[in-house]
N, C-alpha and C positions, 0 to 999 in steps of 0.2 A: 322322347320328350312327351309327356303329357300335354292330350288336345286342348286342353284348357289353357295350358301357356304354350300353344305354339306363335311364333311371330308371323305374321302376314309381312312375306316378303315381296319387296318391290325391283322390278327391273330395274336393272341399271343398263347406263347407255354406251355402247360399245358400238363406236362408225368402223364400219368395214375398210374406211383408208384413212389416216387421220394425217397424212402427205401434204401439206399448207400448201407446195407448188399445184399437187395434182384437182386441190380445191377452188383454185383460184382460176382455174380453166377457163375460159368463155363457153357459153352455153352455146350448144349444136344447134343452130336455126334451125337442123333439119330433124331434130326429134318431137318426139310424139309429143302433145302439149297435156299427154291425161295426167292428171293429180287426184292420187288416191283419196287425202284428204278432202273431205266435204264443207263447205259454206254456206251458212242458212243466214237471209239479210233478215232485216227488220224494217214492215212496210213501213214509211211516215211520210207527212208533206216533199223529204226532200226527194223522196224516188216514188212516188205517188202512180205519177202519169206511164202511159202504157209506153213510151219512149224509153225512159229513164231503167223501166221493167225489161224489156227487151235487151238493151246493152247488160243489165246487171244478167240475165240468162246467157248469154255471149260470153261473159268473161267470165263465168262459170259457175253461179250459183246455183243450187239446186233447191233450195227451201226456204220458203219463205214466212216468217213469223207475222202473222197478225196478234198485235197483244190490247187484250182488251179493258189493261191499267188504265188506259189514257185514251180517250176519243169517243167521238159517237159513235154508233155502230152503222150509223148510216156511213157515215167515212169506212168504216170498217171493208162496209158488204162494195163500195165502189173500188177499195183496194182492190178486193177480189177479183172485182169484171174487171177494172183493167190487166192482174194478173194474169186471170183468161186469155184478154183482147192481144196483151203481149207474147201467150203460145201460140194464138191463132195466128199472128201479125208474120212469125218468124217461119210459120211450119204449117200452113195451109190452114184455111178455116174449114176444117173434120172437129165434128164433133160426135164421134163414132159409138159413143154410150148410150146415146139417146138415139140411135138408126136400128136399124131393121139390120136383118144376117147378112144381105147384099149389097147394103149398103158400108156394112161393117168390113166386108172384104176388101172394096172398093177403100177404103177410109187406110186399110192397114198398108196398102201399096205407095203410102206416102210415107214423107217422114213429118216426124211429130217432136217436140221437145216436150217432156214432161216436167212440172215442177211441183214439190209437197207442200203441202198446208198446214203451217202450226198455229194454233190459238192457246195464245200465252191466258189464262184467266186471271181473273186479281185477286181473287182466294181471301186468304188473311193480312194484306198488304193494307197497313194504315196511314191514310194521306193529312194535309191539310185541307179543310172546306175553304176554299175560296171561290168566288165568285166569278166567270169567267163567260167570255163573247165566244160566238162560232165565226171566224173568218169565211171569205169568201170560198177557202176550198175546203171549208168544214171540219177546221182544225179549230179545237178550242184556244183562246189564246188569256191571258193574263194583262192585264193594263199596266198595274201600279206593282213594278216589283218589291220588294221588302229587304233594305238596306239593315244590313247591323254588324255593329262595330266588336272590336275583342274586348268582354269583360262586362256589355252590357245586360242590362238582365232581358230575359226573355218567359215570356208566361206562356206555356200549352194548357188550351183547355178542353172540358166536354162540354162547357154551357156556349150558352148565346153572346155573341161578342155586340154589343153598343154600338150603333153609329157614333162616330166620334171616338170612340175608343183610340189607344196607342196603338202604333203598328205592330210593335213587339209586341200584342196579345192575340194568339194566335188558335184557332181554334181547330183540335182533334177532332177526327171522325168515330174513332172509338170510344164508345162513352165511358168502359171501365178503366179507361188506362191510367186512371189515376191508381188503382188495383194495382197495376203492375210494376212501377216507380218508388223507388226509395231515395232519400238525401245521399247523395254519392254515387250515382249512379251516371252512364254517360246514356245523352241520347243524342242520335244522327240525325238532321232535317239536308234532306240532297232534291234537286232537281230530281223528275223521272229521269232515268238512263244516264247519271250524272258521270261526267266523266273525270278525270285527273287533269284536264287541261282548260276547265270550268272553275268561278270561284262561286258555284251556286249553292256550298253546302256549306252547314255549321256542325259544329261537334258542342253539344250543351252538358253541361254538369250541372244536377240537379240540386237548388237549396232547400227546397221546401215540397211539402208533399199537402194539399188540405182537398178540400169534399168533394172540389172538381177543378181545380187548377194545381199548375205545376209547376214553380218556379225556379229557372234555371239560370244559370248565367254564361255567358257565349266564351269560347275557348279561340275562337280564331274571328275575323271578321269575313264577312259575306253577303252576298245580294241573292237575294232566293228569288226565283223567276222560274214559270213557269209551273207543272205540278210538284207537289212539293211531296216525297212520303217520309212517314217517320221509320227510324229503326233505332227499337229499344236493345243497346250491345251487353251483353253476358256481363254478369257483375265479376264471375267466379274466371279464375283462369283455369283452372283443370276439371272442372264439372258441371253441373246444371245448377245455378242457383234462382234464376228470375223464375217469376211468374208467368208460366203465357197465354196470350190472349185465346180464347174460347171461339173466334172467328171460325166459321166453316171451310172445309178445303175450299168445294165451290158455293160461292154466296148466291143468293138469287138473281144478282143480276148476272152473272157466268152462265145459269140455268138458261134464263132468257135466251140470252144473246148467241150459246150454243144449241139451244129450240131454233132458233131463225136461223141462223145460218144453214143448219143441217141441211133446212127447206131447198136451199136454191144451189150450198157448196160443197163439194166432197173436201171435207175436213180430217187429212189424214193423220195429226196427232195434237194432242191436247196435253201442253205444259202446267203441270201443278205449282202454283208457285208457294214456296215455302212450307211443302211436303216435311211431317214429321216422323211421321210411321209407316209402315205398310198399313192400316186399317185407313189410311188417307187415299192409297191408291184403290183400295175397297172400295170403298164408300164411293168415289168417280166412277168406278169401271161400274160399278149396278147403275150412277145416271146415265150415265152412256147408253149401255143397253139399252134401260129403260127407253130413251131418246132416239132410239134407233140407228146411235154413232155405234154400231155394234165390229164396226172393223176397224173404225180410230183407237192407235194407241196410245199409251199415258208414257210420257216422259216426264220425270217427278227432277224438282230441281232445288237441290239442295245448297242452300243460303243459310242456313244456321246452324250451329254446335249441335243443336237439339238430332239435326237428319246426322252428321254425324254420327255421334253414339247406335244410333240404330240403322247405319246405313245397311248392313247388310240385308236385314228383312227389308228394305225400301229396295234397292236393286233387284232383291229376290222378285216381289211384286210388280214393280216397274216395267214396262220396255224399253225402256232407255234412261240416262240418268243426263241432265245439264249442271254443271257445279259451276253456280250463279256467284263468281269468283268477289261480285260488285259486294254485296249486302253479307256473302261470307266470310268475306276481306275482312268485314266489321266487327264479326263475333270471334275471329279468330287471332292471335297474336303474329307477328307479320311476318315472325322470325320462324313461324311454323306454317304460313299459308303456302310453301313450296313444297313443304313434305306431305300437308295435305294432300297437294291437286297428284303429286307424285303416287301415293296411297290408293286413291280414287280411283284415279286411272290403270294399275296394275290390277286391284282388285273389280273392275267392270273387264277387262279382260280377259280376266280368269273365268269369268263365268259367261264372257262372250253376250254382253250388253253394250251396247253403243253410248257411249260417254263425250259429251259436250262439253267445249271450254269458253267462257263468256270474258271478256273485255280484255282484247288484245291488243289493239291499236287503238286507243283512244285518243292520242294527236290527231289523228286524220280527219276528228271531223271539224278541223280548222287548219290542217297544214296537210299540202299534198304526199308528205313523205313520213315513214313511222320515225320512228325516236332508233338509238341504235339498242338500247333494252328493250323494244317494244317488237322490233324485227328478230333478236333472239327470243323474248317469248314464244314467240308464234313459231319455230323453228324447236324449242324444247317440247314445243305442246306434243308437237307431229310426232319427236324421239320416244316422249313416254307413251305414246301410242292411241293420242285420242283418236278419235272417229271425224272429229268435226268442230266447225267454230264458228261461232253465233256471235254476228255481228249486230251491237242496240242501236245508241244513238251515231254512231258513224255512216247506217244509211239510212234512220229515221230521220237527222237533223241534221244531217254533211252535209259539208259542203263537196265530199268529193267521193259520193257513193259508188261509185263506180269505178273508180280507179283503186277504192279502200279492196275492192273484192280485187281486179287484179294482182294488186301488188301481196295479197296475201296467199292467191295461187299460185304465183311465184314462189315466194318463200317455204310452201306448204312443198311444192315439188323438188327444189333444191334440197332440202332436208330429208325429202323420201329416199334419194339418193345415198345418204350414206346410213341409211335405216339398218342396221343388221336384223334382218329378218330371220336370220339360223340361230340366232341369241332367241331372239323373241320367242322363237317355235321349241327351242330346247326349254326354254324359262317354264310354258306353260306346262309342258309335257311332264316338267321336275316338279312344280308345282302338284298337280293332279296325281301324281305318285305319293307323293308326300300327305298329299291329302287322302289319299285311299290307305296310305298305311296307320294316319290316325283313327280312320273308321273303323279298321280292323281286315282292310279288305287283302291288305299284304303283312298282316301279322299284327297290327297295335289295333289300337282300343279309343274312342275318342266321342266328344260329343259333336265334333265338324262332320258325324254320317249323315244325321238329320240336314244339316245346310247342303250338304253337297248333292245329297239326292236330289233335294229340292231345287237345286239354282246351277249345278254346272253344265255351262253353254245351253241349257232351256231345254233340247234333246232328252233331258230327264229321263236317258239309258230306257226309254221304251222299243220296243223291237218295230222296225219301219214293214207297214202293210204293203202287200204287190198292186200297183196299182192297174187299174182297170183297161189304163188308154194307153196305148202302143206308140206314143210320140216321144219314150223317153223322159217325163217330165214326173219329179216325183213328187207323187199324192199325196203320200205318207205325211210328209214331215210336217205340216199343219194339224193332220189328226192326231199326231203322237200329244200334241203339246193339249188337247181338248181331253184326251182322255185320261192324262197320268194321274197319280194320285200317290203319295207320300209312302201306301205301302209297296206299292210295285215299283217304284223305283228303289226299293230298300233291300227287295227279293233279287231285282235284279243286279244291285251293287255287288249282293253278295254271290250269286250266280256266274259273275266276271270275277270276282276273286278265284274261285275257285278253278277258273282257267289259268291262272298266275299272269294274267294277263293287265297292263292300265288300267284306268276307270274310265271305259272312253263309251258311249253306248254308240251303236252300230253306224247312225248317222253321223257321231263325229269319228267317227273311224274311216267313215268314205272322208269326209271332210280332209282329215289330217294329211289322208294319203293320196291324196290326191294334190297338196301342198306339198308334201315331199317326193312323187312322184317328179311335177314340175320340175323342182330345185335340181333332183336328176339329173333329168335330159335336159334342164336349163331352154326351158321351155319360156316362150313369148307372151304367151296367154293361158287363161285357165276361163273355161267357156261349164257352165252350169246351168243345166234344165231345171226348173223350179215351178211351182205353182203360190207357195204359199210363201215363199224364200227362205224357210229356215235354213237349207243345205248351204245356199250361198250366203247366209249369216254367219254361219260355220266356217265357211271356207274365209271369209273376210276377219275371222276371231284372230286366226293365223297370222295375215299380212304378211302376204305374199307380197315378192316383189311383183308379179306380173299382176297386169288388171283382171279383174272378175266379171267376166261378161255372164250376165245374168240373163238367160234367156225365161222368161216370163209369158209360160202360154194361157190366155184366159177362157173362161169355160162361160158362154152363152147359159143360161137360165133363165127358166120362164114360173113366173109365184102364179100363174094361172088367171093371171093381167095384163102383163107384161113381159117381154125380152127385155132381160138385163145383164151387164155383162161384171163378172167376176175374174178379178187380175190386173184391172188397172192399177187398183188400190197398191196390188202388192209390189209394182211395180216403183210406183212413185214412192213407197215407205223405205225400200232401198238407196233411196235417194239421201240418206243421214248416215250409211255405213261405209266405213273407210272401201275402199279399193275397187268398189260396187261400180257395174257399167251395167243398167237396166237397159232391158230390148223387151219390145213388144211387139209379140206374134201374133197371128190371126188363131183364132182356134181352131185345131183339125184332129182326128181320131190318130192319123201318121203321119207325122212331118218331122219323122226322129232327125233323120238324112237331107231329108231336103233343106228344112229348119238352119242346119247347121250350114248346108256349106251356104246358105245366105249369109248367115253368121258369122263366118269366115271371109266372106268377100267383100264384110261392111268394113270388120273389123282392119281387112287390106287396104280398103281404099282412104281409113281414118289413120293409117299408121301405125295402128297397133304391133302389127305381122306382115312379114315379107316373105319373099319367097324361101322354101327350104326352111321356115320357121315350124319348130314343134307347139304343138297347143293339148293341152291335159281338157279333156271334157269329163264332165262328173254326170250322167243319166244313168234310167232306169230301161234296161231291156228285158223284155218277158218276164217281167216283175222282181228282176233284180236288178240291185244297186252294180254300175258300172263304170269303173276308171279306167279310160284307155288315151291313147296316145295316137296323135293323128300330124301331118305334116302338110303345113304347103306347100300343094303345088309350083313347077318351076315357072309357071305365068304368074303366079303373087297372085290368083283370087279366087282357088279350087282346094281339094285336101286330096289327100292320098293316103294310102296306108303302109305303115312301118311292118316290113317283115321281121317273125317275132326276133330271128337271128341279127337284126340290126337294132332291134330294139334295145337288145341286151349286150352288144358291143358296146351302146350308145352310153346307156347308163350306167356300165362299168368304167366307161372312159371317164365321164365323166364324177363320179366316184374315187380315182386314182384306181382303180385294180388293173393287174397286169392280163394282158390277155390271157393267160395260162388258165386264170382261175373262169368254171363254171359254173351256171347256170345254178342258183343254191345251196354254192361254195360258200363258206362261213370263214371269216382269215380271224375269229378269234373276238371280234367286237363288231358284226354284223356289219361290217362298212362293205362285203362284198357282192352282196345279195341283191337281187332286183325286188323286190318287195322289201326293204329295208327296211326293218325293225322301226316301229313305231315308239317312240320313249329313251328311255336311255342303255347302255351296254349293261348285260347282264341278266335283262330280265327275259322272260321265255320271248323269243320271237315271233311276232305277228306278223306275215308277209302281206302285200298289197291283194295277195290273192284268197289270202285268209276272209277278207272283209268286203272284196269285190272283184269282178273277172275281168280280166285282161284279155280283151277281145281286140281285132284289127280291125280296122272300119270297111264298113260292104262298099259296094257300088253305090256311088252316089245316084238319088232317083232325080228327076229332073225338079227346077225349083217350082213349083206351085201356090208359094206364099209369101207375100214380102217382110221380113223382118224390119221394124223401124224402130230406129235409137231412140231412146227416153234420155240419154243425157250426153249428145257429141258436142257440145261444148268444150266438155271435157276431153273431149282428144279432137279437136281441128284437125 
């Protein structure tokens, strides 16, 4: 098929038991409580206080949105300290970033909860000017809400509205947007974070169009309270037909208020809202820099048709993508907004970007319990394989913030359950063939080479550097991504061709294999050395069933001022990808062994691993990339090593082979092999050993550093 009209295929969902009796089971009080699935709240009045902050960490969230549509930023910066005041409340007042080396030691022998920092901006988001009090805890609020009936007319404007004026004349922030409006067109006026279970929004049709007013007439009736934004919906049903606004990504006042903050908070990603192109995440990532948020990333969040059409260069460019379901809902027709977010989420998979799904439970923030469609959303989200789910006004104005995150950890975990992850992992690996054979790299010809060099799983096939420091933790995978560039990943696409080999580059080839390694021996855990996290982004692309313990060693730095330390950051930004369990280590030149069996005996004592459980670790030894296999001890809090003759009973057993067959034995479709063929039957085989060594683990040295969990919430 010609790359031009290939289809972008999307997963479909296949549960590994689809047994009504065997679903209906009672949940094991005594299992593990981790949920791959990640939940990022949103700060407002109703979770405000450093209390309310503490239980939402407790019941499992790991991200927290500050959005800077709606509030002062003095509210903002106090969200913050109290977000602080609720790490420090739960997990020792250490604030180990700002200490000295021995103090930093001292700091790491505790445990700590870590949680990430989004700052949503308001970018090109068009409100109402209304006039508005600061309440006592420095929430703006609204007096006089604005009643209207179905059929009445309603005036948008850009001019000055009269004291004394009608209610219904209501004045725009935008001064061209009479530029943008045509007779017939519809326009949306909603609450911020307006939910389905709110009558706070109108749907207008517009009669008339003059030099600075807009007159429309209301389609349903509604009381508008609170902030109000407008959103102008797509005229065309299959194209781009409106006009749109000229609004900056980030407007001056985002500039600001990400100037100040930088000052006092480690702000680890920056939401673009209503992101049209990748020259939008351009244009951010130079103020960032500029700003010195030079290790915040951009999660770009797509709310209109317009990101649509171009999403792929927007993924390309992104670090992560949120599909803002509220305001896309609006431009999209409703009978196609499942195929969408289905589309979305296959495609951020394939290229192994972290994808966001927004407004799942919207009951909850007036009724303790979801809807029974609202509980299978959140439950389809986890099968098409998001990463995570961004709750707005459920704990900015809930009533039941805290229970809204529970009850969606739940449901996020229960559906992890019947996840077919051998589906998922065969999908990508079909995918990525298929895509190598339109490039030309297994015989066709296509214009999908340029996108794939460019965007599959970010690795951008550059070959991984040995790194320097002898703790196992690999350097590499952050340089690769600093220095690729469009010809060298092209050189090197075609370089892997010509081994007849995937299109996988070296990093996700540990990656891969070390997810099928697990599946194997039917391993408990999957434990990853990282600095920068790419490898265990990679290994998270997969979705594995086991958790991904992310070991995150940070490296002290001095700018010739100061001690600073590098690796928290990278710690807490894994805190948005599915299966991710961030640990924070002290930094040391070798703590490959020691490191670990901490890491094993947290991961014992949280449930993860028990005795006699296998665990697939992914480091770097003596400058090569290492997948080996290691087991608990029979006390449940030490490792041992697999002798390699058990190694390879284990995962033949496992596998169906008959004992007969050996060590490299091929029964015909690579099912018998301990480095199991990467991809699908037929193509040259890649063994585990091809891509990294399969070494037994030394003597454990004795522990000298304490590992502390960034997110045991997640697994109590």
């Amino acid at each position: 098929m010609p790359s031009s009209r290939r289809p972008n295929k999307v997963k479909t969902h296949v549960l590994k038991d689809c047994s009504l009796p065997s679903l209906l089971v009672p949940i094991d009080p005594n299992e593990s409580d981790f949920t791959a699935t990640k939940v990022i709240v949103t700060i407002g009045p109703a979770c405000q206080d450093v209390d309310t902050l503490c239980k939402l960490l407790d019941a499992g969230a790991t991200c927290a949105r500050v959005d800077l549509t709606w509030g002062p930023l003095e509210f903002h910066k106090r969200s913050l300290v109290n977000l602080g005041e609720a790490m420090r409340r739960s997990w020792g007042p250490l604030e180990f970033h700002k200490r000295s080396l021995v103090n930093l030691g001292e700091a790491m022998r505790r445990t700590r909860k870590l949680c990430a920092v989004m700052v949503d901006v308001v970018g090109r988001e068009i409100i109402l000017n209304r006039p508005s009090k600061i309440d006592e805890d420095g929430w703006p609020r609204f007096e006089n809400p604005i009643s209207v009936k179905a059929t009445d007319k309603v005036t948008l404007t850009t001019g000055m509205v009269p004291e004394g004026a009608a209610g219904n004349v209501l004045p725009v922030s935008y001064e061209k947007f009479t530029s943008m409006v045509q007779p017939g067109d519809t326009v949306f006026l909603g609450r911020y974070l307006v939910t389905g279970s709110e009558d706070s929004s109108l749907y207008l049709t517009v009669d008339s169009v003059g030099e600075k007013d807009v007159v429309c007439t209301a389609m349903n009736a509604g009381v508008l309270d609170g902030l109000i934004t407008v959103f102008h919906t797509e005229r065309s049903t299959d194209s781009l037909a409106n006009l749109q606004n000229d609004l900056p990504i980030l407007c001056p006042e985002d500039k600001a208020a990400l100037e100040a903050l930088q000052d006092e908070f480690e702000v680890d990603f920056v939401s673009l809202s209503f992101a049209r192109t990748a020259d939008d995440i351009v244009q951010a990532r130079e103020f960032l820099d500029s700003a010195g948020l030079t290790t915040t990333k951009i999660i770009a969040k797509c709310e209109t048709r317009q990101s649509l059409f171009n999403f792929k260069s927007i993924a390309g460019a992104a670090d992560g993508i949120i599909l803002s379901r509220g305001n896309l809902g609006l431009d999209v027709l409703p009978e196609k907004m499942a195929l969408v977010q289905k589309s979305v989420i296959s495609n951020c998979n394939l290229i192994g970007k972290p994808i966001i799904i927004t407004r799942v439970v919207d009951t909850m923030c007036v009724a303790p319990r979801p809807t029974r469609a609202e509980a299978t959303d959140v439950a389809n989200v986890v099968l098409d394989g998001a990463d995570g789910i961004l709750l707005g006004a459920e704990t900015l104005r809930g009533k039941y913030p805290v229970l809204t995150v529970e009850t969606i950890m739940k449901i996020c975990r229960q559906a992890e359950k019947v996840f077919d992850h051998v589906h998922h992992f065969d999908h990508l690996m079909q995918e990525a063939m298929e895509i190598a054979d339109d490039t030309g790299a297994l015989g066709g010809s296509g214009e999908f080479a340029q996108y794939f060099a460019r965007n599959v799983s970010q690795a951008n096939l550059t070959p991984a550097m040995p790194s320097s420091l002898g703790n196992g933790v690999d350097d590499s995978d952050g340089q690769s991504l600093r220095s690729i560039n469009r010809h060298d990943s092209q050189a090197q696409l075609t370089r892997a061709a010509n081994l007849g080999s995937p299109l996988l580059s070296k990093l996700e080839s540990i990656a891969s294999s070390a997810v099928r390694a697990a599946d194997k021996v039917g391993a408990s855990l999957i434990i990853v050395y990282t600095r920068s996290g790419q490898t265990a982004s990679l290994v998270s692309k997969y979705r594995p069933p086991q958790p991904i313990m992310t070991l995150v060693v940070p490296q002290l730095k001095n700018d010739g001022f100061k001690w600073h330390l590098e690796g928290r950051d990278t710690a807490r930004r894994c805190l948005i990808q599915r299966g991710l369990l961030p640990v924070l280590a002290a930094p040391s030149q070798n703590s490959g062994e020691s490191l670990l069996e901490e890491a094993v005996a947290m991961a014992s004592r949280a449930g993860l691993v028990h005795a006699k459980d296998h665990i697939v670790v992914v480091q770097m030894l003596a400058g090569a990339f290492v997948v080996k296999i290691v087991s608990v001890d029979e006390g449940g809090y030490g490792i041992q090593a697999i002798r390699p003759k058990s190694l390879v009973d284990l995962m033949m057993a496992t596998a169906g082979a008959s004992k007969e067959e050996e060590l490299g034995q091929d029964n015909g479709n690579g099912e018998g092999r301990v480095g199991h063929t990467i991809g699908q039957p037929g193509l040259q085989p890649r063994e585990l050993t091809h891509v990294s060594s399969m070494k037994h683990n030394e003597t454990a040295r004795s522990a000298s550093l304490q590992v502390r969990p960034a997110m045991q919430a997640a697994c109590k």
